[in-house]
C-alpha positions in Angstrom: -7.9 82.9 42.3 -10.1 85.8 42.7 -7.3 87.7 41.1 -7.9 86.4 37.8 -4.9 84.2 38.0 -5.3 80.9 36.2 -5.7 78.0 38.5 -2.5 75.2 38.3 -3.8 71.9 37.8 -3.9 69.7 40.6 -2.4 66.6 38.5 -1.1 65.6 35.2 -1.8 62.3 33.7 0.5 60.3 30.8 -0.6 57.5 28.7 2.0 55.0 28.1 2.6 53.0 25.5 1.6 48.9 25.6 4.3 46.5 26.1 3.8 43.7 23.7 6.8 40.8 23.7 6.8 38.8 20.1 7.3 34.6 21.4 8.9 32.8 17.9 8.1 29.2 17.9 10.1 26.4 17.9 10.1 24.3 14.8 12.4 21.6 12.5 12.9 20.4 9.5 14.6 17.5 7.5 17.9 18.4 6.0 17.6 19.6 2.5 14.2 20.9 3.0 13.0 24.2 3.0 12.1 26.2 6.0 9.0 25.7 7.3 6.9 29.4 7.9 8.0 30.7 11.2 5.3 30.9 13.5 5.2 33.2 16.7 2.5 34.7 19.4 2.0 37.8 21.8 2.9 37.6 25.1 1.3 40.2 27.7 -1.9 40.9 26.0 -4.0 39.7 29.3 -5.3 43.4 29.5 -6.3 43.9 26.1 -9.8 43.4 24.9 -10.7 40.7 22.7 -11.9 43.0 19.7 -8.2 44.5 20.2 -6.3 41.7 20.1 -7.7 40.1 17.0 -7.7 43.3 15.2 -4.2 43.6 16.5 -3.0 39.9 15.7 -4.3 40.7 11.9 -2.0 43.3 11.7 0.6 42.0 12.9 0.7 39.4 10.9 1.1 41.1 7.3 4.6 42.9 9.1 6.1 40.8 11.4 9.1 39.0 9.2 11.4 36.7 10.7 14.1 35.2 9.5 16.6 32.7 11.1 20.5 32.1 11.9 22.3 30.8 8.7 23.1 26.8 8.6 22.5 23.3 7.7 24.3 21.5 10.2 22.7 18.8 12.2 24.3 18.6 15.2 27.1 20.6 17.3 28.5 17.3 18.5 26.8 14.0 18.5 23.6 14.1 20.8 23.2 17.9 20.9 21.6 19.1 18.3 22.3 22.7 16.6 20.0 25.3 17.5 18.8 28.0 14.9 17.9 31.0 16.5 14.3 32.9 14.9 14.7 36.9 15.1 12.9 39.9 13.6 14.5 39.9 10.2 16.2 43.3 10.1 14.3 46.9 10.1 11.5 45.4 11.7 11.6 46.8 15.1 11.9 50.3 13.2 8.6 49.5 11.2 6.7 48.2 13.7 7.0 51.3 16.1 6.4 53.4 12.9 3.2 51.5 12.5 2.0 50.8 15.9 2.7 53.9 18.0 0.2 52.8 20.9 2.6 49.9 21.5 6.2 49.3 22.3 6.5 45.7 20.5 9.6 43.8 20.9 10.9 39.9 20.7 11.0 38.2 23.7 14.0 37.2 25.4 13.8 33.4 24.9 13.5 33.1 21.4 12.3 30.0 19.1 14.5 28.3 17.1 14.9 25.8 14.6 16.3 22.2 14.4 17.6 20.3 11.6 16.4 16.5 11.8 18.2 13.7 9.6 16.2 13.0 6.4 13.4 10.3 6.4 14.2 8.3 3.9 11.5 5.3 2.8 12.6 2.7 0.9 9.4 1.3 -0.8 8.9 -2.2 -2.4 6.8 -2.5 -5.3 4.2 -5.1 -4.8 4.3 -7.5 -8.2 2.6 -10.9 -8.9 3.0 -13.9 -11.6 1.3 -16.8 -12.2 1.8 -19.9 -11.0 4.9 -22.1 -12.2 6.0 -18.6 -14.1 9.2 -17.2 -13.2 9.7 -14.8 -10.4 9.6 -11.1 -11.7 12.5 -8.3 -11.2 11.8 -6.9 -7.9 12.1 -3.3 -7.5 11.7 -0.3 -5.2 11.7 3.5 -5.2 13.2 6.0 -2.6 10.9 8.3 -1.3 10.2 11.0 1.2 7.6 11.2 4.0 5.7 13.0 2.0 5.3 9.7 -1.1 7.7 11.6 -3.6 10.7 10.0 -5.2 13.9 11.7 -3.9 17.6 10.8 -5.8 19.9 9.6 -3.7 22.8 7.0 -3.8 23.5 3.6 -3.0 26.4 4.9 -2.2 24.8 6.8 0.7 22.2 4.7 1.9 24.4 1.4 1.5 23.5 -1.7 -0.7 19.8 -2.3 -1.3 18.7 -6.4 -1.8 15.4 -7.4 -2.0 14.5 -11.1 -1.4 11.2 -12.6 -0.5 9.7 -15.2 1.4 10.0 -18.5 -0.2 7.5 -20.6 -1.7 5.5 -21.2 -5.1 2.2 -22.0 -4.3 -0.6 -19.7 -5.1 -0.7 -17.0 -2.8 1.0 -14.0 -1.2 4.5 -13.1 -0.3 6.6 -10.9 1.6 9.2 -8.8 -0.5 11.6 -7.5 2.6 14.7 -5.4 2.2 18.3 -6.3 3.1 20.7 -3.0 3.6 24.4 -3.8 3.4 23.6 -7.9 4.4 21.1 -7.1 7.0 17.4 -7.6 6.9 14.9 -4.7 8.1 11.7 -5.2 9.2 8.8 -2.9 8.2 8.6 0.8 9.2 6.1 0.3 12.3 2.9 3.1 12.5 4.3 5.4 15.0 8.1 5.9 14.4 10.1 7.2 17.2 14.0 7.8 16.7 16.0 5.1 14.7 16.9 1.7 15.8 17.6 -1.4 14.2 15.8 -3.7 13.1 13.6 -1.1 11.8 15.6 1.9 10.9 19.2 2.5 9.7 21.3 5.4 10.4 23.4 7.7 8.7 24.9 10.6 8.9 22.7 12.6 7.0 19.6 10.1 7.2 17.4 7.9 8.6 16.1 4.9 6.3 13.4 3.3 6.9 11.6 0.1 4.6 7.9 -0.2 3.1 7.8 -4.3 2.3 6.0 -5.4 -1.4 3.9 -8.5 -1.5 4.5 -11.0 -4.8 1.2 -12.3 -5.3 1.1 -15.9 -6.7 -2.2 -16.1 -8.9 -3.6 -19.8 -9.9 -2.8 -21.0 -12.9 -5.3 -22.0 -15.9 -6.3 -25.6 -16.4 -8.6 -27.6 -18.7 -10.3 -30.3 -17.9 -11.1 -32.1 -21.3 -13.7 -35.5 -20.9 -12.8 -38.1 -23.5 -15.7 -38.8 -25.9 -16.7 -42.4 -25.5 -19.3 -44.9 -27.6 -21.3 -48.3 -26.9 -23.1 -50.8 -28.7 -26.6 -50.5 -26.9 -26.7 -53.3 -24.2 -23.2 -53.5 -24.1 -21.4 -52.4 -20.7 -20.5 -48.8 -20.4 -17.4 -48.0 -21.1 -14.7 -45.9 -18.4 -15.1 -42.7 -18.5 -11.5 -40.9 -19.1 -10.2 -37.2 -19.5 -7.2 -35.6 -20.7 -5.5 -31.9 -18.5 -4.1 -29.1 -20.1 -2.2 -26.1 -18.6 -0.8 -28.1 -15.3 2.9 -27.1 -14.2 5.9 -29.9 -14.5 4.6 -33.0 -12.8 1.5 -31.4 -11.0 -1.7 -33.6 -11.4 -5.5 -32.3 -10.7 -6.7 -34.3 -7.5 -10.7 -34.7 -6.6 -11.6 -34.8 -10.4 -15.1 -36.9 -10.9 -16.8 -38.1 -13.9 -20.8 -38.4 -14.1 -23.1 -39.2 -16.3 -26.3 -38.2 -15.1 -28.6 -39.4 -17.6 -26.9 -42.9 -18.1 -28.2 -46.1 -16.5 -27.2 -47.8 -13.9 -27.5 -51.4 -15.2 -25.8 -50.2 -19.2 -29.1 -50.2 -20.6 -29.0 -46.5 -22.2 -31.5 -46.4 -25.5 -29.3 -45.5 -28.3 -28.6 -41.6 -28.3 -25.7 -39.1 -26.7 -25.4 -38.7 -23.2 -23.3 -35.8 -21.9 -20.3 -36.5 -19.2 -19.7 -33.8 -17.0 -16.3 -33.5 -14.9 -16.6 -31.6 -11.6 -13.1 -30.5 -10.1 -12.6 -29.7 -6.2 -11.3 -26.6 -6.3 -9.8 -26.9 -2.3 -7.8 -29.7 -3.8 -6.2 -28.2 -6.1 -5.4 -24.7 -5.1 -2.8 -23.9 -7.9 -5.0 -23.8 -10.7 -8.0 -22.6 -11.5 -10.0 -25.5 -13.8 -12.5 -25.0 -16.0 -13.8 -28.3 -17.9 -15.4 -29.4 -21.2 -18.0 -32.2 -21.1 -17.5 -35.4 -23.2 -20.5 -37.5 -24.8 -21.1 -41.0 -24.5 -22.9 -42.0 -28.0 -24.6 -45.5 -27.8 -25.7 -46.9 -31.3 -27.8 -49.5 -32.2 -27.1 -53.0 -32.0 -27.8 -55.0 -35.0 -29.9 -57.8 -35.0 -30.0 -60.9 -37.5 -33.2 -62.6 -37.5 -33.1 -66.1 -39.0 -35.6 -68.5 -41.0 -35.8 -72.1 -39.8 -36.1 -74.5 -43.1 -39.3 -76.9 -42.9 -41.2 -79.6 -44.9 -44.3 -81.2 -44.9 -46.2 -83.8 -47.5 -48.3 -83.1 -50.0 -51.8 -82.1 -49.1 -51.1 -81.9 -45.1 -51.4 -78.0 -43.8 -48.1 -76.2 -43.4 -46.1 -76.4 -40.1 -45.4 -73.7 -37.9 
């Protein structure tokens, strides 16, 4: 050292790069859909500070392309479904050490993948209505996706679609349920989980599901119509007496009162028009929705012949009375 001899270090030090492992995400779709986005996260970043790690995430994110194992298939045999591997798509491990050369980033071993479900098929009633006694209307329905829109497939796929409802023709509502190839499904419940019958049929490609309609039976229109009616004044009131229009085959109006409320009791009404109101209990008559027209009871005069008595007297007595 006193030589002038430069002094050898007494340690070298390296800086090596980060290890950073790319997790893809497991995922699935329907078949016939398009791939959803593949997701993915870092894995050994427990050192790195949080401003790193976001600012790292960020870029990250506008290079890291993945891209999947080519198929459609559901299953490999029945109960094990196919598994669709998720990998850097290719030149990716290239561009990412060009652009990152701090960190040695890589895919982790156990790598996400994609399944294929059966499509969700909805078969969905449309809800109708009629009026009472009218006949039933042409039920129909639509096929959609989970999603509300109308998807195209065959009868000849799903099986043969019925739709019947609950019987009855009374005002009111009624079920419009589904039969599938001669059997009856019952609604699609809330929280669906796999496919079983009565709820869910099963294809090979699908899963069908039903959304019921309602067929909702509204009243039907009636008139109540009071007869007009007329009286000699003193003479006893006549019966009051109205005439329905609108009512269905044979149906008759039940609870249906006539009043007067300005006539008297005992038929002594001065000579005018009195008005005769009709009041329909609507419980009664469910079917129909009434609506009335008043009548008028006219009382007219009674004539009256007033008669002189012939009389005599002699001459010079006063007259008689």
């Amino acid at each position: 050292i006193g030589l002038g001899i430069p002094a050898e270090p007494l340690f070298r030090s390296s800086i090596k790069k980060k290890s950073i492992y790319i997790q893809t995400e497991n995922c699935e779709k329907e078949k016939g859909a398009e791939d959803p986005v593949f997701t993915w996260h870092m894995q050994d970043v427990e050192n790195l500070q949080a401003d790193s790690l976001a600012n790292l995430k960020k870029a990250l994110s506008s290079v890291i392309k993945l891209e999947r194992v080519a198929g459609e298939e559901i299953e490999v045999e029945a109960g094990t479904p196919m598994k669709y591997y998720i990998t850097f798509a290719d030149g990716l491990a290239e561009e990412l050490e060009a652009k990152f050369p701090n960190y040695r980033i890589s895919q982790d071993k156990t790598k996400g993948y994609l399944t294929i479900t059966k499509t969700k098929i909805n078969i969905v009633v449309k809800s109708d209505g009629k009026i009472y006694g009218a006949d039933d209307p042409k039920f129909t329905y639509s096929k959609q996706n989970n999603s509300g829109k109308n998807v195209s497939v065959s009868e000849d796929v799903l099986g043969k679609i019925v739709l019947t409802r609950a019987s009855g023709e009374n005002a009111g509502s009624y079920r419009i349920k589904v039969k599938i190839d001669g059997k009856e499904y019952e609604e699609k419940p809330a929280v669906v989980e796999g496919c079983e019958y009565p709820y869910c049929k099963e294809t090979v490609d699908y899963y069908i599901y039903v959304i019921w309609g309602s067929l909702v039976i509204q009243p039907a229109t009636a008139t109540v119509t009071v007869d007009d009616v007329s009286k000699v004044y003193g003479e006893m009131t006549p019966e009051f007496t109205y005439t329905v229009d609108g009512l269905v085959g044979k149906d008759e109006l039940k609870d249906v009162t006539l009043s007067c409320a300005d006539c008297s009791s005992d038929d002594l009404e001065d000579v005018g028009e009195y008005s005769i109101d009709a009041s329909v209990k609507a419980t009664s008559n469910p079917n129909y929705k009434v609506t009335t027209k008043a009548g008028k009871l006219t009382v007219s005069k009674k004539a009256v012949t007033v008669s002189v008595k012939n009389a005599k007297k002699t001459y010079g007595d006063a007259d008689p009375k």
